[in-house]
C-alpha positions in Angstrom: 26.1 2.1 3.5 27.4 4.9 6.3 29.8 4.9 8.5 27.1 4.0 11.2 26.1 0.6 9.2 29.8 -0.8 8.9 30.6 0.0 12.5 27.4 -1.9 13.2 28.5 -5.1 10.6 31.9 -5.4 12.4 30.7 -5.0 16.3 28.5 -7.9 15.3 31.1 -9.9 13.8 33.9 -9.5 16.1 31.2 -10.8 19.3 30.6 -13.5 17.0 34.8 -14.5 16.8 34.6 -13.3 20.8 32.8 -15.9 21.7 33.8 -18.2 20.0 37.1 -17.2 21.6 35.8 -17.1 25.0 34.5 -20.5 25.2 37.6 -22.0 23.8 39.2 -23.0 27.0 36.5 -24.8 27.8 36.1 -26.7 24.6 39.6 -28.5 24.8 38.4 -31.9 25.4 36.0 -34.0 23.2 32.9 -34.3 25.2 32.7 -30.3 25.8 33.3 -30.0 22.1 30.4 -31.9 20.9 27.6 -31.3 23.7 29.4 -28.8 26.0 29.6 -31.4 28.9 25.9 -30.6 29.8 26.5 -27.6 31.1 23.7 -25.2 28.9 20.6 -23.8 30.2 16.9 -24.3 28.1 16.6 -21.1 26.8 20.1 -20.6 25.6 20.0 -24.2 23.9 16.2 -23.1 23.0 17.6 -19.8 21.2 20.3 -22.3 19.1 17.2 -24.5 18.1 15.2 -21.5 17.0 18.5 -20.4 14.9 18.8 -24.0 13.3 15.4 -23.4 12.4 15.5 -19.8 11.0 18.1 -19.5 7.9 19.2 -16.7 6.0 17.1 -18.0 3.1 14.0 -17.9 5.2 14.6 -14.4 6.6 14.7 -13.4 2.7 12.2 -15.6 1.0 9.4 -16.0 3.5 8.8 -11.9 3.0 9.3 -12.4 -0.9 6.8 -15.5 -0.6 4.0 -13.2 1.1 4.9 -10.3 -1.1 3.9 -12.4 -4.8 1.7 -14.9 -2.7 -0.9 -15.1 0.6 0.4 -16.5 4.1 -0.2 -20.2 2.5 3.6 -21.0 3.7 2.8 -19.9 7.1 1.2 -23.2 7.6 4.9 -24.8 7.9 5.3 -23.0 11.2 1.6 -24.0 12.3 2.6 -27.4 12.6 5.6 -26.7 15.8 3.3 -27.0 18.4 2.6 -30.3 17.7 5.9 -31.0 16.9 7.3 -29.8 19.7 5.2 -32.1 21.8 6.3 -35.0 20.0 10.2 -34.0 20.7 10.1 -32.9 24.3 7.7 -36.1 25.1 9.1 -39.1 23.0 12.8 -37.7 21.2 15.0 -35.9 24.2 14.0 -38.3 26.9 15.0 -41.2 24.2 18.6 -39.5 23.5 18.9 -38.5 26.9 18.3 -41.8 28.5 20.9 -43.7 25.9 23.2 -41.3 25.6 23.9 -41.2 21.8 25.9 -38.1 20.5 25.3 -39.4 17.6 21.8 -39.7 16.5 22.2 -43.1 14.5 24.6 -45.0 17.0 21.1 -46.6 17.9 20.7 -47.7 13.5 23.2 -49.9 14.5 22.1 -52.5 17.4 19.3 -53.0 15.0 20.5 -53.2 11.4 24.0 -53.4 11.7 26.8 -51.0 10.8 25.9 -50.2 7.4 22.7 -48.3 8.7 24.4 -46.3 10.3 26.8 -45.3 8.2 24.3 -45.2 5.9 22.4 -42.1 7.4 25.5 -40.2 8.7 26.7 -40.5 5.2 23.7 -39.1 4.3 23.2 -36.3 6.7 26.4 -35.1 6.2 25.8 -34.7 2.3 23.3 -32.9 3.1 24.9 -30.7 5.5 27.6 -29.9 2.4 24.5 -28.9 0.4 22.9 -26.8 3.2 26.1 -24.8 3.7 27.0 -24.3 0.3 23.5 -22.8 -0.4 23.2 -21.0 2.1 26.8 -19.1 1.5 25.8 -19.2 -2.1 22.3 -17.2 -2.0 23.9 -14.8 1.3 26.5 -14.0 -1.5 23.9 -13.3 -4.1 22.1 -10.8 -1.3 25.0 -9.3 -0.2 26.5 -8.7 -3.3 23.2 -7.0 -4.2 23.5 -5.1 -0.8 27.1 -3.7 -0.9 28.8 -4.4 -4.6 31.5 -6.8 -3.1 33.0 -9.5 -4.9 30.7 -12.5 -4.6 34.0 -14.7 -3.8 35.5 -12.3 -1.1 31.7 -12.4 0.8 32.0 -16.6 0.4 35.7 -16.7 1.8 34.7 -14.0 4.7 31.9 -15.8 6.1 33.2 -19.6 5.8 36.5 -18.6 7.3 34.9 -16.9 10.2 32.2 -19.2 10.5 34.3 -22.4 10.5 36.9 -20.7 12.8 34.7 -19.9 15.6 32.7 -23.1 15.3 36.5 -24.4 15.5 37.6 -22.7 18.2 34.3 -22.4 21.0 33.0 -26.3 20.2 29.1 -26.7 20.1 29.2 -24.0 23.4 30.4 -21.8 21.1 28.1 -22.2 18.4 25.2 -22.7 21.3 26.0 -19.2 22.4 26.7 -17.5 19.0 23.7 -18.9 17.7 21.7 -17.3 20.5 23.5 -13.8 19.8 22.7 -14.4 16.1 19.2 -15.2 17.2 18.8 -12.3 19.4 19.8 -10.1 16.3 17.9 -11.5 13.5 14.4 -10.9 16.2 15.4 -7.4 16.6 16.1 -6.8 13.1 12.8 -8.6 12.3 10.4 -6.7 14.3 12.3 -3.5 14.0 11.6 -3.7 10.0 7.7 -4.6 10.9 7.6 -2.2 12.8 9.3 0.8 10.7 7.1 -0.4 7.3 4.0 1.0 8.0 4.8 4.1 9.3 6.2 4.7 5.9 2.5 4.0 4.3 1.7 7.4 2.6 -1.9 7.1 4.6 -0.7 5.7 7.8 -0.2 2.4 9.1 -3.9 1.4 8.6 -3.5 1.6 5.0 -1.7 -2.0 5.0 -4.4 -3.5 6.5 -6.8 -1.9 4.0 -4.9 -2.9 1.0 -3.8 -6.2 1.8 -7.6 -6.9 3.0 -8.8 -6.1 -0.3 -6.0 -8.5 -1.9 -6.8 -11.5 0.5 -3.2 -11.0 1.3 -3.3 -12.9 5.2 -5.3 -16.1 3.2 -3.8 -19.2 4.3 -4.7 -21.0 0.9 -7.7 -23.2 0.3 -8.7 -25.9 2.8 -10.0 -28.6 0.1 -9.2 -32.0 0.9 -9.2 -32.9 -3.0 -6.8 -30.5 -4.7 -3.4 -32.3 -3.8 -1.4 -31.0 -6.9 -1.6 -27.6 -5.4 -0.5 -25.6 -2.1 -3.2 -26.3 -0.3 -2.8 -26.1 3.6 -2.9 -29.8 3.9 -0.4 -30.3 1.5 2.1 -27.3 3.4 0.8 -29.1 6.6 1.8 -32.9 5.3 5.3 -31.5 4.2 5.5 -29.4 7.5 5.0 -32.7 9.7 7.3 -34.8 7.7 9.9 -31.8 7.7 9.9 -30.7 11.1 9.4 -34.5 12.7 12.1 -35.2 11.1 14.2 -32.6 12.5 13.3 -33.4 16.1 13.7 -37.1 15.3 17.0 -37.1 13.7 18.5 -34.4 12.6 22.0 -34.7 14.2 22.1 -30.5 14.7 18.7 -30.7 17.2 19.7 -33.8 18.6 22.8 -32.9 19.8 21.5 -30.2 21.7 19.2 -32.2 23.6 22.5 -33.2 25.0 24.0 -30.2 25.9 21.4 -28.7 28.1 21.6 -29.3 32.1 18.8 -31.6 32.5 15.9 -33.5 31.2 13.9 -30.7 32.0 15.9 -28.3 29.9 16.3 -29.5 27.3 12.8 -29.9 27.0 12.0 -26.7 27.5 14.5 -26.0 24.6 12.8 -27.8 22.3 9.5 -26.1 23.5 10.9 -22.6 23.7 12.9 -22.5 20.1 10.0 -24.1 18.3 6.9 -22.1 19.8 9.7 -18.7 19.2 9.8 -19.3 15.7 5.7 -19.1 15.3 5.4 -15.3 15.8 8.8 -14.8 14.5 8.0 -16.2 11.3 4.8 -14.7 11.2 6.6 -11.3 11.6 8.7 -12.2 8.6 5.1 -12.9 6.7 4.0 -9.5 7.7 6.9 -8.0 6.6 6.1 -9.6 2.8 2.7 -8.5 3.1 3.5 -4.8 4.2 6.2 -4.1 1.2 3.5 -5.5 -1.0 0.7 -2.7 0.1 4.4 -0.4 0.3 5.0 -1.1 -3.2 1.1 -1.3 -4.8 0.7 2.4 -3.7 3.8 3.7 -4.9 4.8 1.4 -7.4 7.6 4.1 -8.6 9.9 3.5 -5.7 10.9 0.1 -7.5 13.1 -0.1 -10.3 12.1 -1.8 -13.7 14.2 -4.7 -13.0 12.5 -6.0 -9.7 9.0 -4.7 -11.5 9.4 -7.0 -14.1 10.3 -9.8 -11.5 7.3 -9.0 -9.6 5.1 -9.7 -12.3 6.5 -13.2 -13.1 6.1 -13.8 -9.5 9.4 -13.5 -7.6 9.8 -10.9 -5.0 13.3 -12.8 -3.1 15.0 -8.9 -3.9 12.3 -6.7 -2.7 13.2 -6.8 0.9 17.2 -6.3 0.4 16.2 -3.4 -2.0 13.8 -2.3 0.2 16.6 -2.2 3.3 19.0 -0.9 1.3 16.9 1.9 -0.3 14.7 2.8 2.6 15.8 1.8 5.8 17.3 5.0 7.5 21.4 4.8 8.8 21.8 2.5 11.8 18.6 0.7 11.1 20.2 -0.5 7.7 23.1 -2.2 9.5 21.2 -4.1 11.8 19.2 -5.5 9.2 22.3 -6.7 7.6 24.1 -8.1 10.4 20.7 -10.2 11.3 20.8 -11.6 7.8 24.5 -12.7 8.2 23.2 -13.8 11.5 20.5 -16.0 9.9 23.1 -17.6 7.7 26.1 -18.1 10.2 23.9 -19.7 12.4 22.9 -22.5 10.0 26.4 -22.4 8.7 27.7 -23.0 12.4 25.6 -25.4 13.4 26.2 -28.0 10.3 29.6 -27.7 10.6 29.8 -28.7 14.4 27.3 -31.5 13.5 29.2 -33.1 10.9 32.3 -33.0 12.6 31.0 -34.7 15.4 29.6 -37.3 13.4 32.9 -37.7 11.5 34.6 -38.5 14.9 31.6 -40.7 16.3 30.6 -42.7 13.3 33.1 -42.9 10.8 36.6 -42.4 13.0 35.9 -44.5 15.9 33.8 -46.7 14.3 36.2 -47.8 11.3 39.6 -46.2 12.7 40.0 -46.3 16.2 37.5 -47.0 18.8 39.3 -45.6 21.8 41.2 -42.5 20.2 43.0 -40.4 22.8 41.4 -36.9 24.0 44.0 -35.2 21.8 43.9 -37.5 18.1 39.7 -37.0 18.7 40.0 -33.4 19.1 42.1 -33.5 16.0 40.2 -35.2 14.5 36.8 -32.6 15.5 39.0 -29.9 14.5 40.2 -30.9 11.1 37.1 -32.4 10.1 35.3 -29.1 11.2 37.8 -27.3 8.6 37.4 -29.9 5.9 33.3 -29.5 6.2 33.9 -26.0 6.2 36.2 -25.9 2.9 33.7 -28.2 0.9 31.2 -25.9 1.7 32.7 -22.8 0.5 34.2 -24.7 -2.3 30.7 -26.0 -3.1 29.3 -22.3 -2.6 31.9 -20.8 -5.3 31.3 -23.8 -7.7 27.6 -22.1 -7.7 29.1 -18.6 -8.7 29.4 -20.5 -12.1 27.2 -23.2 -12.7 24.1 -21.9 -11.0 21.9 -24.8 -12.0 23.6 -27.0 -9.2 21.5 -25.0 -6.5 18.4 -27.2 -8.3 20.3 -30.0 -8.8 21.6 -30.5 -5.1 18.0 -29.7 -3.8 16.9 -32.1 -5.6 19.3 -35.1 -4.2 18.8 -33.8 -1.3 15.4 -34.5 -1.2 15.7 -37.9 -2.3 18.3 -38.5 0.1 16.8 -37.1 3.4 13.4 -38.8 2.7 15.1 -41.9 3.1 16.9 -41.5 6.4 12.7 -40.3 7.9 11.3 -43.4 7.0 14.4 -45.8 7.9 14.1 -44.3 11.1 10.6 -44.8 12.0 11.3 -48.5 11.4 14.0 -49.1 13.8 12.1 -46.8 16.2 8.6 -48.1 16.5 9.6 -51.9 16.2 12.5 -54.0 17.4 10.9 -56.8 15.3 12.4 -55.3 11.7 15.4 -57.1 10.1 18.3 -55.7 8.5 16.8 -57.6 5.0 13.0 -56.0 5.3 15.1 -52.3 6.5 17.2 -52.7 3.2 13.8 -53.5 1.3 12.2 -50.6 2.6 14.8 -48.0 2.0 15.2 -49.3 -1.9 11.7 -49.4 -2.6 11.1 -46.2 -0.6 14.5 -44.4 -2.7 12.9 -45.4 -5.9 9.6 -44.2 -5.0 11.0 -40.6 -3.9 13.1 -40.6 -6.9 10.3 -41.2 -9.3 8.0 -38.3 -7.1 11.4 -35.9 -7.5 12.2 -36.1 -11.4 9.7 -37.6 -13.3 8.2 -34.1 -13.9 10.2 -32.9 -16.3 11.5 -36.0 -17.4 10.6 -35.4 -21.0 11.0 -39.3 -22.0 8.2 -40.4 -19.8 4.5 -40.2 -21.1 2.5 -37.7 -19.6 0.5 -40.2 -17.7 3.7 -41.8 -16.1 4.7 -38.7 -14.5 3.7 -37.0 -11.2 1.2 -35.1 -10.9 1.0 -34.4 -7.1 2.6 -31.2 -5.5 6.3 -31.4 -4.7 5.8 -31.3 -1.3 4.3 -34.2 -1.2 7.5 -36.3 -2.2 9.2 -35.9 1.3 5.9 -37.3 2.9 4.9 -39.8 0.5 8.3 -41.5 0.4 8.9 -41.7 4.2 5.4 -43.7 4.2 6.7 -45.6 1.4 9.4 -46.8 3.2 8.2 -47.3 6.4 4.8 -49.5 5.1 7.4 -51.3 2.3 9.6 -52.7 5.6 7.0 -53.8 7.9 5.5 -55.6 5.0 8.6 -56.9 4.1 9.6 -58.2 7.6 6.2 -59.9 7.7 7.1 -61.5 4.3 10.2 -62.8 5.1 10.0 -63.3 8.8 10.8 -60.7 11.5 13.3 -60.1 14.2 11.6 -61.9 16.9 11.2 -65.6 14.6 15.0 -65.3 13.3 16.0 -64.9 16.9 13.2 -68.2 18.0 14.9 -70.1 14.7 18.7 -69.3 15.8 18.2 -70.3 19.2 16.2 -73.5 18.5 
């Protein structure tokens, strides 16, 4: 690291803090602090989306994933277009016209209070997991990167994450996040860019090696293999994944709220979705070029990451790569657009949980009319206490690695619940709270069996599952949705318990 490459680090971090400081005097009252009053344009809110979507273990393991594999994973992004119909055309007109900051006030005209508890609850959890991931594996990089202590890299970014996400509201992380966006595209294409002019034969020699390793192959198209990564397996999990982002993930949502108009924010969800298409496939190039790098002069890599290589991991090659390559300058941009990656996903689940914390839980068990000043206590200490859990949960990983697995895992089993609970409130008012509850156990189970009974070593082989793991997210939200409609038909749906009650 030079001179050059810190200056670089702490510009980007102190316009980070700035802005957050900048829009604090217009984050002083509730509604600014949770949607910014309305007030955002499309493309900023559009940027924000395309940060939520990019993460700081994407920007490192999509160019590992092309360097040991093919483009196979590239098929996730192939599915935003569609996606991104769906949201702008059904999803931000529906929050729009109700007005729900919260993305499950609606769980509960429909299947009372518990629902929605139920699935804030459950995104929230999740949110503790994301963030303590994510400033788990940014420690592992970094630490890698510059030999600091893996607790002082934790404790830097969650305290200056949760501060300015405390201090500028969701305008402040709206704006940040497009800053760390702007960075973590420059950063990307600069790196694509740079790699093959580094090709001992010229930047024609990637295309000639990673031609004659089927590199760019998206993975086999057959419709029968479903315990591999085929592209309809990647495309299945991409739908379920990213519909249920756009559906009801509180951090899109939320947006959808903060952009000027109807219009916007549709072009927000258009604009960060169809952004993170070429962007990702830049990060997939980037993969594919240190693997044609790396095959012709195989003695630029140390033993350790050789021997990695041939078991099929490649996460380190790019950090070594930047660190061992990259010329002054160049190097610190590249590392402030992977703390960019992670902030932004760090920012933007703090600011989402705290919101929810105030809408769903405070008001809805505590106080239903707080004053402006006890609910913006109430946004600011929950912000902090999401905040500590994560980097609590992050330096609990320093220790006891296996809870990464562990906590992917549950989280798995918990979001492909909230998908499929969804859908049944959405697409009929006929559903009872009884067939709901029905669905969601039988749908839980089902996702729990898909999740674990792998390597559950007490179950015969035939009582395991064999299908890909991608499928479980996908499979159990079609559990559950199929299990309550039967069930409501079962026991009688909405529409004959209201005829019997008013007869």
């Amino acid at each position: 690291m030079s001179t050059l490459d810190y200056i670089i680090l702490i510009v980007y971090l102190a316009a980070s803090l700035g802005l957050g400081f900048w829009c604090m005097r217009r984050s002083r009252d509730p509604d600014s602090f949770m949607v910014a009053r309305g007030r955002l344009g499309g493309w900023i809110v559009g940027l924000s989306i395309f940060g939520t979507y990019v993460s700081s273990i994407s920007f490192l393991a999509i160019p590992g994933k092309a360097f040991v594999g093919n483009w196979n994973a590239f098929v996730f992004s192939l599915s935003l277009p569609l996606i991104a119909w769906l949201g702008a055309k059904l999803f931000v007109p529906f929050y729009r016209r109700h007005g729900l900051v919260s993305a499950y006030e609606h769980m509960e005209s429909q299947f009372g209070t518990w629902a929605r508890l139920y699935m804030s609850v459950c995104f929230m959890l999740l949110q503790i997991a994301r963030v303590g991931s994510v400033m788990f594996l940014i420690a592992v990089v970094m630490q890698r990167l510059l030999h600091w202590d893996m607790v002082t890299i934790i404790v830097v970014t969650g305290v200056l994450t949760t501060l300015y996400t405390c201090i500028g509201g969701l305008e402040g992380v709206v704006l940040t996040d497009a800053l760390q966006s702007v960075v973590l595209i420059g950063g990307a294409i600069l790196c694509a860019v740079c790699i093959p002019f580094f090709m001992p034969e010229g930047p024609q020699q990637i295309l000639e090696v990673a031609a004659a390793e089927n590199k760019f192959s998206l993975g086999s198209f057959s419709i029968s293999e479903w315990t591999e990564s085929t592209v309809w397996v990647v495309m299945l999990y991409a739908l379920t994944i990213n519909f249920q982002n756009v559906a009801i993930n509180q951090s899109y949502t939320q947006r959808y709220l903060s952009a000027k108009t109807e219009r916007e924010a549709k072009k927000s969800v258009w604009f960060g979705s169809l952004l993170y298409v070429p962007i990702s496939a830049c990060f997939f190039f980037i993969g594919t070029s240190l693997y044609c790098y790396y095959t012709v002069q195989p003695d630029l890599l140390p033993e350790d990451l050789i021997a990695e290589w041939n078991i099929g991991k490649g996460d380190a090659i790019f950090p070594h790569f930047i660190m061992s390559s990259l010329p002054s300058g160049v190097r610190g941009i590249m590392l402030a657009a992977i703390l960019a990656a992670a902030m932004s996903t760090i920012s933007s689940s703090l600011n989402s949980s705290a919101t929810l914390t105030l809408t769903d839980l405070y008001k809805r068990l505590i106080e239903s009319e707080p004053s402006d000043k006890r609910a913006m206590m109430v946004l600011y200490l929950s912000t902090a206490f999401w905040g500590v859990a994560g980097t609590g949960l992050a330096m609990a990983m320093i220790h006891v690695k296996s809870v990464l697995d562990v906590w992917w895992q549950m989280s798995g089993v918990i979001s492909g619940g909230m998908l499929g609970f969804f859908l049944l409130s959405y697409f009929s008012r006929r559903i009872t709270s009884g067939a709901a509850i029905c669905g969601v156990v039988v749908g839980v189970a089902v996702i729990t069996w898909l999740t674990f009974s792998p390597n559950a070593l007490f179950l015969a082989e035939s009582c395991r599952n064999p299908l890909h793991p991608f499928l479980t997210v996908f499979l159990g939200t079609i559990t559950i949705t199929i299990t309550g409609f039967a069930a409501a038909k079962l026991i009688g749906d909405r529409e004959l318990e209201e005829t019997n009650v008013t007869s």
